[in-house]
C-alpha positions as CSV (number, residue, x, y, z in Angstrom):
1,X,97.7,146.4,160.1
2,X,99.1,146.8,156.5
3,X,98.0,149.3,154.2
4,X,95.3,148.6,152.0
5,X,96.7,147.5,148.6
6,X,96.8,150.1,145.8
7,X,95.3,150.2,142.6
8,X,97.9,148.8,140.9
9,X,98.8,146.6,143.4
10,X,95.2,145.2,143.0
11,X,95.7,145.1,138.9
12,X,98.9,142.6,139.0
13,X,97.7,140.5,141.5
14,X,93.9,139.9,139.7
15,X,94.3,141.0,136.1
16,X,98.0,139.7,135.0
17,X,97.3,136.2,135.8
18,X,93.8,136.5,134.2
19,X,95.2,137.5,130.6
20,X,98.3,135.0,131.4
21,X,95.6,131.9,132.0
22,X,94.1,133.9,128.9
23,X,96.9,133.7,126.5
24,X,97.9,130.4,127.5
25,X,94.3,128.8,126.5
26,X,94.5,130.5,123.6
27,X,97.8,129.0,122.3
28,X,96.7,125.8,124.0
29,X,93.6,125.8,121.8
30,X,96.0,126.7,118.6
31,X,97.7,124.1,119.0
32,X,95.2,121.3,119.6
33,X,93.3,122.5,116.5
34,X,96.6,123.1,114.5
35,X,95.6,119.7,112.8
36,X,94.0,119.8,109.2
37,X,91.0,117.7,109.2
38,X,90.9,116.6,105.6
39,X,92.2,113.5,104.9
40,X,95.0,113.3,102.3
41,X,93.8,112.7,98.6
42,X,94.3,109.0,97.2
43,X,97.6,109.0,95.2
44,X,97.5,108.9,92.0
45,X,100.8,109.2,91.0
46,X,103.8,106.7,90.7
47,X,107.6,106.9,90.9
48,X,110.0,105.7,88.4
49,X,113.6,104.6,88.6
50,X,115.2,104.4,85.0
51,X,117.9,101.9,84.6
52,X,120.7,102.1,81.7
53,X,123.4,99.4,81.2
54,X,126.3,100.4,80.2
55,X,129.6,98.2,79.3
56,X,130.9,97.0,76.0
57,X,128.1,96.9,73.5
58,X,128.1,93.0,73.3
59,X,127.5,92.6,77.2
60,X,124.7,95.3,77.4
61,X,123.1,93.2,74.6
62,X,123.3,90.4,76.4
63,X,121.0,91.5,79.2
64,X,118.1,90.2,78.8
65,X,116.2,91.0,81.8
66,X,116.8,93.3,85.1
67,X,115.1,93.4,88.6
68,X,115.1,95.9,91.2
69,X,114.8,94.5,95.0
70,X,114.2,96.9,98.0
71,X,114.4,94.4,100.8
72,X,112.7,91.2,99.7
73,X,110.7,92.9,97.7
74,X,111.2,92.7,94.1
75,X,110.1,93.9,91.0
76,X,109.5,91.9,89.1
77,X,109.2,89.3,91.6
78,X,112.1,86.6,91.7
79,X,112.8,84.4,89.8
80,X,110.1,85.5,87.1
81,X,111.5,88.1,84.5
82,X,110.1,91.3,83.1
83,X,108.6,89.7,80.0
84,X,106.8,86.6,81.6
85,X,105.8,88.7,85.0
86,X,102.3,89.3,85.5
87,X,100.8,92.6,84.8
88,X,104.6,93.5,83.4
89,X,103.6,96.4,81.1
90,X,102.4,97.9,84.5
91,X,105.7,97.6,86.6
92,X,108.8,97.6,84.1
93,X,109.1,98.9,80.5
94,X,111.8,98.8,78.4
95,X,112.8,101.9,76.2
96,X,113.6,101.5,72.9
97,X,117.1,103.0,73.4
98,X,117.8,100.4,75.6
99,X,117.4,101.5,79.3
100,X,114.8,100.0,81.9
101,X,111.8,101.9,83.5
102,X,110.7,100.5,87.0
103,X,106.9,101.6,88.4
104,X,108.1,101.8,92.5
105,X,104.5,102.8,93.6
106,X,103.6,105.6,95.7
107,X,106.3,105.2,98.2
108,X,109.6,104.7,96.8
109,X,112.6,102.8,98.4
110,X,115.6,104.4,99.7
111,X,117.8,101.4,98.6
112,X,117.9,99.0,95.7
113,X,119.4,96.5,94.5
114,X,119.7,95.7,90.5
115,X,120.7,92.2,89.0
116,X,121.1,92.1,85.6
117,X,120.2,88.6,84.1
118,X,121.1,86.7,80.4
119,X,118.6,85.4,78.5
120,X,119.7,81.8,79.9
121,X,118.5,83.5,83.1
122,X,122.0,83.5,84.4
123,X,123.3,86.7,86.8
124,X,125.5,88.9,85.1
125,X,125.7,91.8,87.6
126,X,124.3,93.3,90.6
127,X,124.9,96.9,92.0
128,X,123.0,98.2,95.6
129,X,122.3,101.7,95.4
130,X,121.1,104.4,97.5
131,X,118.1,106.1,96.0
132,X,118.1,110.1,97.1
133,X,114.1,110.5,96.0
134,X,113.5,114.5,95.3
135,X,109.8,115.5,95.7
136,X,108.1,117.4,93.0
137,X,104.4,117.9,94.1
138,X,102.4,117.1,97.1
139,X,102.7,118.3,100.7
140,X,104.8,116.8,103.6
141,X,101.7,115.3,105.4
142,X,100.2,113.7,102.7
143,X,103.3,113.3,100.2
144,X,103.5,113.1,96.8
145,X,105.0,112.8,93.2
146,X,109.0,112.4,93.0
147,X,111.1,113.0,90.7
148,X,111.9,110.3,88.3
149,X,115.8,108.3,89.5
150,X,118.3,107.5,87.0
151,X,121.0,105.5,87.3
152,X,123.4,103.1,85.8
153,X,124.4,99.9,85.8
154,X,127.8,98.4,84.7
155,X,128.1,95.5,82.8
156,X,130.8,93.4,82.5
């Protein structure tokens, strides 16, 4: 007949696997209500992406009007041109020095793609770029503001 089991004998086989179920509830339970309840905020912020031509002054004068496509998305939207799209003054400024300013919304493109039209509406240039977007505010979950792109187009 085998001994009777000793004390401590009697403490690994009943209380280790109690606090082991234990612990592994309570990470278990951690993890399930790891998730933040509150929804994220509505955004009220919008990303830009400033444009400047550059080129001999006479061809940056020429351009007359710019669009920025991500996909087949455009701003403004093709064929129409900044100053007879509607709602214009919301999506695309231009600065008095000569650049562009495009409104890209909450979510921002990683790619673009910038054609540079005459006044006859004739394409001068395009250039695809890669857009690196830099956050500036927000969270990770529920994102947030970035920081404003810049970049330049040649004109020949």
């Amino acid at each position: 007949m085998p001994a009777a089991p000793t004390t401590r004998r009697r403490v690994e086989l009943v209380f280790v696997p109690i606090m082991a179920a234990l612990c592994m509830a309570f990470i278990i339970g951690a993890i399930v209500l790891d998730k933040d309840p509150a929804a994220c905020p509505a955004a009220t912020w919008a990303n830009t992406l400033k444009v400047t031509l550059t080129g001999s002054q006479s061809a940056v004068a020429g351009a007359a009007n710019i669009t920025a496509c991500a996909g087949s998305t455009c701003i403004p939207l093709n064929p129409m041109f900044a100053k007879n799209a509607p709602n214009a003054t919301d999506i695309l400024a231009r600065e008095a020095n000569g650049s562009w300013v495009f409104v890209m919304g909450e979510q921002p493109p990683s790619a673009v793609t910038l054609r540079v039209f005459d006044t006859a509406g004739n394409l001068l240039t395009q250039e695809s770029r890669t857009l690196n977007w830099t956050r500036v505010g927000g969270t990770e979950q529920c994102g947030g503001p970035m920081a404003a792109m810049r970049v330049q187009v040649q004109v020949p």
